[in-house]
Jmol script that loads the backbone (N, CA, C; Angstrom):
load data "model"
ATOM      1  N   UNK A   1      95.530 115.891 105.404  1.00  0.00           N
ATOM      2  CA  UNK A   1      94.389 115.121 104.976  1.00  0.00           C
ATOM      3  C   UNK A   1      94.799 113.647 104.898  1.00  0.00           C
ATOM      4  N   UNK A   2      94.018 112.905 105.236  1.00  0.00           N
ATOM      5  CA  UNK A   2      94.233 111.207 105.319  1.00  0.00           C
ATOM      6  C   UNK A   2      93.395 110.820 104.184  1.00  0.00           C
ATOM      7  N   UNK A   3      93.788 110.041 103.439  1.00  0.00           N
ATOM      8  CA  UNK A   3      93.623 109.161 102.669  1.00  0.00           C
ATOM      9  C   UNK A   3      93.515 107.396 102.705  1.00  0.00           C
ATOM     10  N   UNK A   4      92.478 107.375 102.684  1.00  0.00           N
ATOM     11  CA  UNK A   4      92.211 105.705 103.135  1.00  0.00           C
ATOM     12  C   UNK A   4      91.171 104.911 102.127  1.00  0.00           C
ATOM     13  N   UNK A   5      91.288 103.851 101.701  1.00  0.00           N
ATOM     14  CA  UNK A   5      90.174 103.047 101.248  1.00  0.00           C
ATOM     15  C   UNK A   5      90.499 101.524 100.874  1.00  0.00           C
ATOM     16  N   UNK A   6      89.164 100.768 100.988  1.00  0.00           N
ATOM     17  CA  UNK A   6      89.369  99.649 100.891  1.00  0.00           C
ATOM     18  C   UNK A   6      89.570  99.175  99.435  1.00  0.00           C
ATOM     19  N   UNK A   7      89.934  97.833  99.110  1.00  0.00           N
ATOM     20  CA  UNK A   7      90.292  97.411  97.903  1.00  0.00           C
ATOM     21  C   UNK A   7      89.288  96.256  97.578  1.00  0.00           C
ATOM     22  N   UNK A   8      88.786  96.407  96.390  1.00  0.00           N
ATOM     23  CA  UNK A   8      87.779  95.474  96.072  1.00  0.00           C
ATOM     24  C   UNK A   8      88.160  94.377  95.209  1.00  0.00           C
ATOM     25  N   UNK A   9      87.765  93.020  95.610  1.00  0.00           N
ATOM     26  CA  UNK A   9      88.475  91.938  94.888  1.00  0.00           C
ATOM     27  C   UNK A   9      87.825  91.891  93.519  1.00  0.00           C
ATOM     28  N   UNK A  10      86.872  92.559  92.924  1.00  0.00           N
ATOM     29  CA  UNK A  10      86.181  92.385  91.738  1.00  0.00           C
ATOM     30  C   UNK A  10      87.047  92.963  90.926  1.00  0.00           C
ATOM     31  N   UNK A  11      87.871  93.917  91.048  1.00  0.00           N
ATOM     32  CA  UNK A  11      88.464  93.816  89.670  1.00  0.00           C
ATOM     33  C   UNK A  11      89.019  92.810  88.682  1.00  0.00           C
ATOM     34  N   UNK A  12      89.507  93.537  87.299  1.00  0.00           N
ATOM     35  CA  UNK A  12      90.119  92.540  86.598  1.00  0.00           C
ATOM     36  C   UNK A  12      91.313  93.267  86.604  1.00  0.00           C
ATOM     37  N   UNK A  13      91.849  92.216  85.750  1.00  0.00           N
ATOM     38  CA  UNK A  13      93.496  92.187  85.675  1.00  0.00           C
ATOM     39  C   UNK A  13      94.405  93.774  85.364  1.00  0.00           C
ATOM     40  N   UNK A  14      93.402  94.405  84.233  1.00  0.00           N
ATOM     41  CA  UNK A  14      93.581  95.706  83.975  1.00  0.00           C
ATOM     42  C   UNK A  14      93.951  96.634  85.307  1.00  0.00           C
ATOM     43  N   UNK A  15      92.624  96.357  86.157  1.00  0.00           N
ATOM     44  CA  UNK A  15      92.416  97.511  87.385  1.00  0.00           C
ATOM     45  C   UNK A  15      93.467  96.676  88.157  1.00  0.00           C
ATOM     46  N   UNK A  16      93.758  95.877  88.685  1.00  0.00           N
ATOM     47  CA  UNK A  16      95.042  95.488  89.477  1.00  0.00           C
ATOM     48  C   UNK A  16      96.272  95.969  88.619  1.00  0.00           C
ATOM     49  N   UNK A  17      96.641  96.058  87.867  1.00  0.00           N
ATOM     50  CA  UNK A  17      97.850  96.911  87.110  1.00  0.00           C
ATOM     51  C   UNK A  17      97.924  98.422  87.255  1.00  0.00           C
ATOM     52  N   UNK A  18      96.768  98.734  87.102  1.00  0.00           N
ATOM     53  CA  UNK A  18      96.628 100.122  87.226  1.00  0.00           C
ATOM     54  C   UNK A  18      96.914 100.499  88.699  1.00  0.00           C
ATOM     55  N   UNK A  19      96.335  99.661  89.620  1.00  0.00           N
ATOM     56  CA  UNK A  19      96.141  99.984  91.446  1.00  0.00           C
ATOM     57  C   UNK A  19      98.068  99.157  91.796  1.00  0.00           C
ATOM     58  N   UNK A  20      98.654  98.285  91.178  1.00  0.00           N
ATOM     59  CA  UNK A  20      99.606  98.362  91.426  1.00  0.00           C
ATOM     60  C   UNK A  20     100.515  99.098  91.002  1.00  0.00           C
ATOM     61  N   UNK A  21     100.639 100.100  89.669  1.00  0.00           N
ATOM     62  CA  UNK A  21     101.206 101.199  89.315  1.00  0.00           C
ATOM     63  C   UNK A  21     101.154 102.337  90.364  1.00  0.00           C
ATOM     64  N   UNK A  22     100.201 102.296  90.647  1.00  0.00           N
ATOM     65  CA  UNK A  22      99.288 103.490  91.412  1.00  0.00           C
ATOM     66  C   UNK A  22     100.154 103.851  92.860  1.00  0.00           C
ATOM     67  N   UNK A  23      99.932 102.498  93.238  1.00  0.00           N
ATOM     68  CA  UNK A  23     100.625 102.161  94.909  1.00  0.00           C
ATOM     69  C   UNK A  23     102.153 102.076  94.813  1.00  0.00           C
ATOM     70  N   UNK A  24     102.901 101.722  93.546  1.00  0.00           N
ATOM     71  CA  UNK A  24     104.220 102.015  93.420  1.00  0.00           C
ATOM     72  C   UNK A  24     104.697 103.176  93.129  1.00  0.00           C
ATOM     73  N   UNK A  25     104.183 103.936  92.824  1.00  0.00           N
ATOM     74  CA  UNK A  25     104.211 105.367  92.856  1.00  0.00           C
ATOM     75  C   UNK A  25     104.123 106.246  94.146  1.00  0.00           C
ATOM     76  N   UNK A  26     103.016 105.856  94.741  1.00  0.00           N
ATOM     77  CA  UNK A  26     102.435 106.699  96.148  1.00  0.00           C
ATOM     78  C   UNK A  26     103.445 106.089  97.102  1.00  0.00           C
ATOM     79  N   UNK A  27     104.037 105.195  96.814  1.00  0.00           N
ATOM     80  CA  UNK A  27     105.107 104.565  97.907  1.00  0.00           C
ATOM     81  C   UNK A  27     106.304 105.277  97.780  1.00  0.00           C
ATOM     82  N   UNK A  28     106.591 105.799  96.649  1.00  0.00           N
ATOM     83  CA  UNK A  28     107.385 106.530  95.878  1.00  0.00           C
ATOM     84  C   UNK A  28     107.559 108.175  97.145  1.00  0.00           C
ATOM     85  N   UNK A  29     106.735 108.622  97.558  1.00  0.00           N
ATOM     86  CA  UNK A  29     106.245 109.619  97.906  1.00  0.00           C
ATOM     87  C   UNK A  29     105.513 109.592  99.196  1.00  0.00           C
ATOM     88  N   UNK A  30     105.381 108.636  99.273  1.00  0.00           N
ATOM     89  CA  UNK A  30     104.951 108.777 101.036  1.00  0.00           C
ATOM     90  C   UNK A  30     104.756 107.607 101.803  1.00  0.00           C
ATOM     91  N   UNK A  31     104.568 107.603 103.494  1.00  0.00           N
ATOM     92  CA  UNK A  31     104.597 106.653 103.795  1.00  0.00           C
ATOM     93  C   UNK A  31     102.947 105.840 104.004  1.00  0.00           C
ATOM     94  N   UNK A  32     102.939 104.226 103.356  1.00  0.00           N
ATOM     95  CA  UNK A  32     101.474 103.976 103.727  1.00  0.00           C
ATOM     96  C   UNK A  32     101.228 102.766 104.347  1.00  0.00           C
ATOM     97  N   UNK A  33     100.106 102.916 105.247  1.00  0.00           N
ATOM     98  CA  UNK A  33      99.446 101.793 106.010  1.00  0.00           C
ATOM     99  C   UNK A  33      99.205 100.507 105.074  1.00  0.00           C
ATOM    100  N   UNK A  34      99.804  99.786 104.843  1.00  0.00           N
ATOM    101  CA  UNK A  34      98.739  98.747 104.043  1.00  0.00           C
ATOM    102  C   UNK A  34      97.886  97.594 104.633  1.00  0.00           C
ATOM    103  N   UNK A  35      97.343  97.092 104.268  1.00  0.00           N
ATOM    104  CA  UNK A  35      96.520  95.889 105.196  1.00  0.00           C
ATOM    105  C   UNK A  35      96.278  94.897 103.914  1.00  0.00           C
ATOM    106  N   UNK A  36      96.986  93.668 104.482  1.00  0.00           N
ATOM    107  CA  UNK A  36      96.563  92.576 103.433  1.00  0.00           C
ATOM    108  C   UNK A  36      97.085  91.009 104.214  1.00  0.00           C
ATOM    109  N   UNK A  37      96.405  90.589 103.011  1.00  0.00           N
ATOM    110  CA  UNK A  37      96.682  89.087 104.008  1.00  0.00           C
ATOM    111  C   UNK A  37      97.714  88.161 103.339  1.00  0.00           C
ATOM    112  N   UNK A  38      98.134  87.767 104.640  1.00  0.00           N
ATOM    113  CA  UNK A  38      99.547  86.788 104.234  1.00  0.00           C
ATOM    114  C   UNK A  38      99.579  85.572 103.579  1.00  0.00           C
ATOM    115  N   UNK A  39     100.293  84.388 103.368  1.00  0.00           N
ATOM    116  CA  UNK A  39      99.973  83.430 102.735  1.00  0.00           C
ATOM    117  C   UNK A  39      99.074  82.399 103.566  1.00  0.00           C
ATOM    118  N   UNK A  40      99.618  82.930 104.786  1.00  0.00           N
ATOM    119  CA  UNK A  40      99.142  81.661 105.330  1.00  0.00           C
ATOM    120  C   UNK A  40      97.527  82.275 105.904  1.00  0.00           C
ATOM    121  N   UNK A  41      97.375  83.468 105.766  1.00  0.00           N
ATOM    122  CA  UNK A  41      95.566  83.671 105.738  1.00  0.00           C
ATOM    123  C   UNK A  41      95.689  84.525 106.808  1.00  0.00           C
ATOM    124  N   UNK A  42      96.463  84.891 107.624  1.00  0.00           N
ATOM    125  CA  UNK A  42      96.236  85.682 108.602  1.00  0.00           C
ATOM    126  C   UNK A  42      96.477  87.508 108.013  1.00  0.00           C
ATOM    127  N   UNK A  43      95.558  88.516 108.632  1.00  0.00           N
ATOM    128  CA  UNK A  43      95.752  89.703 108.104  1.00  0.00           C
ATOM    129  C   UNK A  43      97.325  90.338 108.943  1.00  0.00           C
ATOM    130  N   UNK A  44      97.475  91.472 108.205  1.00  0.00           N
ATOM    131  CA  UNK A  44      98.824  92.060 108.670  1.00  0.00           C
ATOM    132  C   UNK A  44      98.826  93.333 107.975  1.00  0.00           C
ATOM    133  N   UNK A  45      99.050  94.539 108.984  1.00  0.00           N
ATOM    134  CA  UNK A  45      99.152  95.790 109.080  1.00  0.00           C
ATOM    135  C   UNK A  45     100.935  96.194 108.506  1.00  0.00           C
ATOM    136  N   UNK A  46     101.004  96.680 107.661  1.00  0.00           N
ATOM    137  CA  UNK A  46     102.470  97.381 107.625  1.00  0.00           C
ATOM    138  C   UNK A  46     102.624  98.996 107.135  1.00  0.00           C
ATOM    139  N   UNK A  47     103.446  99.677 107.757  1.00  0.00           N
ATOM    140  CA  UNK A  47     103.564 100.910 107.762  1.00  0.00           C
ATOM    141  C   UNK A  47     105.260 100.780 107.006  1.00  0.00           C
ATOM    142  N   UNK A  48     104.699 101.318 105.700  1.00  0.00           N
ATOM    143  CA  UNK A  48     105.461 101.146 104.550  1.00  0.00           C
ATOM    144  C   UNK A  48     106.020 102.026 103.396  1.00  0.00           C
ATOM    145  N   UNK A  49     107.445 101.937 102.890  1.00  0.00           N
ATOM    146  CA  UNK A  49     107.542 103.243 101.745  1.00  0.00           C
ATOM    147  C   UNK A  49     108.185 102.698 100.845  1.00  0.00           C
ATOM    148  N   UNK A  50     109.016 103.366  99.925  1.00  0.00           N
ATOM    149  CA  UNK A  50     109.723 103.210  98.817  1.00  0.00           C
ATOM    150  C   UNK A  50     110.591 105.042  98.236  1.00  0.00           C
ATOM    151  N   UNK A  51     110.280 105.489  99.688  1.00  0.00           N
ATOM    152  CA  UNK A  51     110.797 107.178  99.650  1.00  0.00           C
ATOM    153  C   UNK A  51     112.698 106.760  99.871  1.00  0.00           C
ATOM    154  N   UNK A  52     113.304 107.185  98.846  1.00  0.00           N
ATOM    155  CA  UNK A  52     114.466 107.356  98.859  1.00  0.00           C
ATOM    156  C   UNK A  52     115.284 107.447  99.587  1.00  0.00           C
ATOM    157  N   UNK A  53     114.791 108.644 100.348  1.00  0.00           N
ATOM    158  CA  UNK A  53     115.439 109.155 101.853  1.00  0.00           C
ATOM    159  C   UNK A  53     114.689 108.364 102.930  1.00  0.00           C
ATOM    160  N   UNK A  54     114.065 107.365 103.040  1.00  0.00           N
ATOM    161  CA  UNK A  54     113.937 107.007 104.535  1.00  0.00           C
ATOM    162  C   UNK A  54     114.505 105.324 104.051  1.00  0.00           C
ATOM    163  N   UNK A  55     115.045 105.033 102.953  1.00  0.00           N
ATOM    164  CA  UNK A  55     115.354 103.796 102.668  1.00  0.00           C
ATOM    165  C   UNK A  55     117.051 103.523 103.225  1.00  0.00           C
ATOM    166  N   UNK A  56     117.510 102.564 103.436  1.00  0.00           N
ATOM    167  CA  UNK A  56     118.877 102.357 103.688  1.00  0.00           C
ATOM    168  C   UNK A  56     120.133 102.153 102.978  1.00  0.00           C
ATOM    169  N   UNK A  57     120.920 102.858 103.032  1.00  0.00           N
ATOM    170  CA  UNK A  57     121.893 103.025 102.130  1.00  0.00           C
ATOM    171  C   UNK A  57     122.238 101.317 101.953  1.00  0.00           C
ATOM    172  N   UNK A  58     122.400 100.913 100.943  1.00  0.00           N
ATOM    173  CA  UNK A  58     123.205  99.948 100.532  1.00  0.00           C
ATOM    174  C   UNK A  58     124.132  99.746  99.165  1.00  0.00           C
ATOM    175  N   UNK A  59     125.494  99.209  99.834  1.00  0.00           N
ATOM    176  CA  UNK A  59     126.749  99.323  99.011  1.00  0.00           C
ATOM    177  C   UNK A  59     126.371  98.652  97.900  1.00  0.00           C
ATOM    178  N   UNK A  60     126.644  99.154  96.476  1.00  0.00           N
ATOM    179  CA  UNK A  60     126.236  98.314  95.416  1.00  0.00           C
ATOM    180  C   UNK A  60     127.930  97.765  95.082  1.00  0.00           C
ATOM    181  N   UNK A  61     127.616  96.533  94.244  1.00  0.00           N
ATOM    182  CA  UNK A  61     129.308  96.122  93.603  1.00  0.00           C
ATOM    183  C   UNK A  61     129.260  96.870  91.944  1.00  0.00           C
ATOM    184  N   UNK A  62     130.005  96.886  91.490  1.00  0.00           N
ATOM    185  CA  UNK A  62     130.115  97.228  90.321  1.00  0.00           C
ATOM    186  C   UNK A  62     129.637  96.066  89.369  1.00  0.00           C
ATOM    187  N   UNK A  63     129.373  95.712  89.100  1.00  0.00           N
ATOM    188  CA  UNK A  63     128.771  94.144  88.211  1.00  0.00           C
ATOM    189  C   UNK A  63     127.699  93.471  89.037  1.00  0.00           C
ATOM    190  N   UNK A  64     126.999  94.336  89.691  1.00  0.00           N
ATOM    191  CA  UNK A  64     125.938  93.974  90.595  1.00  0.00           C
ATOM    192  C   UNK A  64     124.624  93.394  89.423  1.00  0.00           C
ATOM    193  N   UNK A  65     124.389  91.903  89.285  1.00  0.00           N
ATOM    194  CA  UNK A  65     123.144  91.938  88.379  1.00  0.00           C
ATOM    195  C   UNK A  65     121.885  92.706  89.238  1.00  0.00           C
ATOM    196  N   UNK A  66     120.707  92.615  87.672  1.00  0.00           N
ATOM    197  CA  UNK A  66     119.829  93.413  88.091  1.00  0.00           C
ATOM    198  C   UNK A  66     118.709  92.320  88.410  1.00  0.00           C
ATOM    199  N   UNK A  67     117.920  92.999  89.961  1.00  0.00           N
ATOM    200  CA  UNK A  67     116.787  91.856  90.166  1.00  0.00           C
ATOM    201  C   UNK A  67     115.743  92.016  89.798  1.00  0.00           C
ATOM    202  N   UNK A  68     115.128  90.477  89.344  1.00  0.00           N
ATOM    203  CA  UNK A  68     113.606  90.362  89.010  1.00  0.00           C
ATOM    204  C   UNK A  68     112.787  90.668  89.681  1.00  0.00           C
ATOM    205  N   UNK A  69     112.150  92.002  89.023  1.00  0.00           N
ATOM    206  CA  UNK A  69     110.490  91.777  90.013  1.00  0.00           C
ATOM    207  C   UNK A  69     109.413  91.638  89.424  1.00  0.00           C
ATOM    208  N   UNK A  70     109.250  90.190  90.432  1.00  0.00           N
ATOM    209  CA  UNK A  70     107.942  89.427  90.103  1.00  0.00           C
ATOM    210  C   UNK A  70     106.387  90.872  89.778  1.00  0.00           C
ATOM    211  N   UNK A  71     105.765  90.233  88.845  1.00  0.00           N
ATOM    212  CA  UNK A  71     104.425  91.442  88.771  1.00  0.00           C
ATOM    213  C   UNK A  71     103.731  91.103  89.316  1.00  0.00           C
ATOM    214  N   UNK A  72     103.967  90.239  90.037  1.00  0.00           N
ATOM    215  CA  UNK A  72     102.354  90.021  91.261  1.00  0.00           C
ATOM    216  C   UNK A  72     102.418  90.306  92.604  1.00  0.00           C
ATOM    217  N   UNK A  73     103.935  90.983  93.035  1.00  0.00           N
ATOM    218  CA  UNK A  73     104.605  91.185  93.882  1.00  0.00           C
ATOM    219  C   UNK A  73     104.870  92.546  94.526  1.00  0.00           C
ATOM    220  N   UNK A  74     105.042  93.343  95.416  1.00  0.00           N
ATOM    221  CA  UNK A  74     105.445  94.408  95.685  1.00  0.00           C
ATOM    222  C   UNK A  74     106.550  94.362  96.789  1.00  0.00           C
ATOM    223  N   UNK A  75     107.512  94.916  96.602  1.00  0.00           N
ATOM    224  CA  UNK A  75     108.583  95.186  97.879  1.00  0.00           C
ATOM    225  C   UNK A  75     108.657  96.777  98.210  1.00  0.00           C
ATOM    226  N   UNK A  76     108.511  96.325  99.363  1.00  0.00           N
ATOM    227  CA  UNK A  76     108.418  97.966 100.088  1.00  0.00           C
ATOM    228  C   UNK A  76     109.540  97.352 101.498  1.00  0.00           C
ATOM    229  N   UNK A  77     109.773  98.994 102.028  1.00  0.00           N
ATOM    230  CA  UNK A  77     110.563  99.196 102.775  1.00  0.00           C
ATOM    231  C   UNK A  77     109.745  98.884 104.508  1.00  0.00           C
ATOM    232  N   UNK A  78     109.387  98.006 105.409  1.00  0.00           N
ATOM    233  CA  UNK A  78     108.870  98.016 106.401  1.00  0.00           C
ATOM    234  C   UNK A  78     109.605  98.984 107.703  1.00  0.00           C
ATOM    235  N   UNK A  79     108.621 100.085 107.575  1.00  0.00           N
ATOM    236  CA  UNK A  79     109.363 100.962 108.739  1.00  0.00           C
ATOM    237  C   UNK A  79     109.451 100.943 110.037  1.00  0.00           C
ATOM    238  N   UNK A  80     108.241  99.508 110.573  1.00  0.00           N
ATOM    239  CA  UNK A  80     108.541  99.581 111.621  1.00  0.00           C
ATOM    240  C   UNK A  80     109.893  98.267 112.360  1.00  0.00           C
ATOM    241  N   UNK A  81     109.810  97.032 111.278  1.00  0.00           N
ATOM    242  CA  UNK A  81     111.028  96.377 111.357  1.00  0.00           C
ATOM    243  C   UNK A  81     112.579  96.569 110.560  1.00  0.00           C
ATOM    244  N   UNK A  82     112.044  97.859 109.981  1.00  0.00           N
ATOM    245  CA  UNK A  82     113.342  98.192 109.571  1.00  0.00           C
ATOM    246  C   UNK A  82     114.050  97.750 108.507  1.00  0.00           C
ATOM    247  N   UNK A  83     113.119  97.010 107.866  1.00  0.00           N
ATOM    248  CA  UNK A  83     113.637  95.494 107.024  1.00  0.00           C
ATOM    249  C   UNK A  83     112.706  95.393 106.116  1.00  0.00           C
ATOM    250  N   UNK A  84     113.286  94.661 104.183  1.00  0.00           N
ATOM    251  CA  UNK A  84     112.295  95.312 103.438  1.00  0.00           C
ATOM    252  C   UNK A  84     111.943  93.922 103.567  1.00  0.00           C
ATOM    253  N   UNK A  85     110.680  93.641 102.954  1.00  0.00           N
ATOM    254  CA  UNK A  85     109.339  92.585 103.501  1.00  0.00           C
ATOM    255  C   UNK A  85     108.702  93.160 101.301  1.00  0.00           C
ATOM    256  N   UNK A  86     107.556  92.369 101.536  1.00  0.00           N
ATOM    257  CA  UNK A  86     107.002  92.124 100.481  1.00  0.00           C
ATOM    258  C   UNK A  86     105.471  91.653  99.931  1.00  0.00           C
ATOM    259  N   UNK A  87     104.710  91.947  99.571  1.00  0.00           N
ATOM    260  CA  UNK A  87     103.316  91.186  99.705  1.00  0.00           C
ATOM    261  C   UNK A  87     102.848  91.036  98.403  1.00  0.00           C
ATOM    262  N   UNK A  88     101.582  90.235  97.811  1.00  0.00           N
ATOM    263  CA  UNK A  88     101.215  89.636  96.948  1.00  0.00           C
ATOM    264  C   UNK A  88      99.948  91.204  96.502  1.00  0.00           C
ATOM    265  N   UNK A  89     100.276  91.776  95.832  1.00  0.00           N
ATOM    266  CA  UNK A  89      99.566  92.655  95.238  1.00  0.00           C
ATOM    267  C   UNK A  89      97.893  92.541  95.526  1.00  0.00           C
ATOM    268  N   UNK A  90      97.608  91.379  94.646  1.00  0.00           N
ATOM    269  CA  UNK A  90      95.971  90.735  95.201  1.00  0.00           C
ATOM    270  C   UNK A  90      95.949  90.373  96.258  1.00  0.00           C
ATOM    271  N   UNK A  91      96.872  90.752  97.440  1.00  0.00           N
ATOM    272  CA  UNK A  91      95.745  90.217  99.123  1.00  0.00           C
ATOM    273  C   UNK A  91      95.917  91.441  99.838  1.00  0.00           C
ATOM    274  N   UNK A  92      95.970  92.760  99.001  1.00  0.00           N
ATOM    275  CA  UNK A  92      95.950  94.005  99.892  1.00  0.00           C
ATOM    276  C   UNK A  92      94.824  94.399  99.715  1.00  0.00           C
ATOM    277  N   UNK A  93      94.146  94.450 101.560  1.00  0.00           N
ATOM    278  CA  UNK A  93      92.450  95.063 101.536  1.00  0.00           C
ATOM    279  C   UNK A  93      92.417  95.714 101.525  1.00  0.00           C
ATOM    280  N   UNK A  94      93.460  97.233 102.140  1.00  0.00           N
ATOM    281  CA  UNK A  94      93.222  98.462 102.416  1.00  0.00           C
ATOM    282  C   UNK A  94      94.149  98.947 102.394  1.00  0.00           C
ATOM    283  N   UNK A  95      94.617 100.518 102.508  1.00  0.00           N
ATOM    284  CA  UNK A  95      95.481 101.264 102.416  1.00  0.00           C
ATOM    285  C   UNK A  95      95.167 102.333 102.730  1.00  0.00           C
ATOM    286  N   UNK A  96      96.053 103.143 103.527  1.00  0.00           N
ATOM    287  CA  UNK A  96      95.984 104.666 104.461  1.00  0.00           C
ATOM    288  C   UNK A  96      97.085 105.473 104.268  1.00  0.00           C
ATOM    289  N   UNK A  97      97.011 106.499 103.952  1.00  0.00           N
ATOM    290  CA  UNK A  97      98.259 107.548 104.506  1.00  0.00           C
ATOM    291  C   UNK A  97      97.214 109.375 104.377  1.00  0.00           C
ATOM    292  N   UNK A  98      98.921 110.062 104.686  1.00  0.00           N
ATOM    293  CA  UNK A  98      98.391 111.243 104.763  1.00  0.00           C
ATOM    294  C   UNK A  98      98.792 111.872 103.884  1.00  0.00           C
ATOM    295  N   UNK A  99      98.152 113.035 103.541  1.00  0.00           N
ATOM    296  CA  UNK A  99      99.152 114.016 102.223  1.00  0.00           C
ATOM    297  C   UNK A  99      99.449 115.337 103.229  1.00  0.00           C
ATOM    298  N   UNK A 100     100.432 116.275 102.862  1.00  0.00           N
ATOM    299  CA  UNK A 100     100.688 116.922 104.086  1.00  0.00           C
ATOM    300  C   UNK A 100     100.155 118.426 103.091  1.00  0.00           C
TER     301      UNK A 100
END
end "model"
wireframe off; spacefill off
backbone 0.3
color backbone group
């Protein structure tokens, strides 16, 4: 089953917390289409996760500090460049995946 829908800019601050909890979770668990727009205004498609196993091993140091993440921010894993990338929570229009 596919799962898809658009994102409506009327929310408030509440429902964007909740829809970014939401999407950090489902990223958690599967892979998803997102659609949102960049800074500079142009739209952009990414096929995206945060699944454990399709992420890339990287060597930690032992005294490795811990990084800030911004709350207006999301980092996900971009699967088709291979490379993690990032977008502004409020400029995602849409979102797709499948549940199996």
């Amino acid at each position: 089953m596919t799962v898809s829908s658009n994102v409506t800019k009327d929310w408030n601050e509440t429902d964007w917390k909740r829809f970014s909890d939401w999407l950090d979770g489902a990223l958690k668990t599967n892979t998803i289409k997102v659609t949102f727009t960049k800074k500079d205004g142009t739209e952009r498609v990414m096929n995206c996760t945060l699944q454990p196993n399709l992420l890339p091993l990287v060597e930690t140091k032992q005294k490795e500090r811990e990084l800030i993440k911004p709350k207006d921010y999301m980092a996900v894993y971009d699967l088709d460049l291979k490379e993690w990338r990032s977008f502004v929570i409020k400029s995602v229009k849409a979102f797709e995946f499948t549940i199996s």
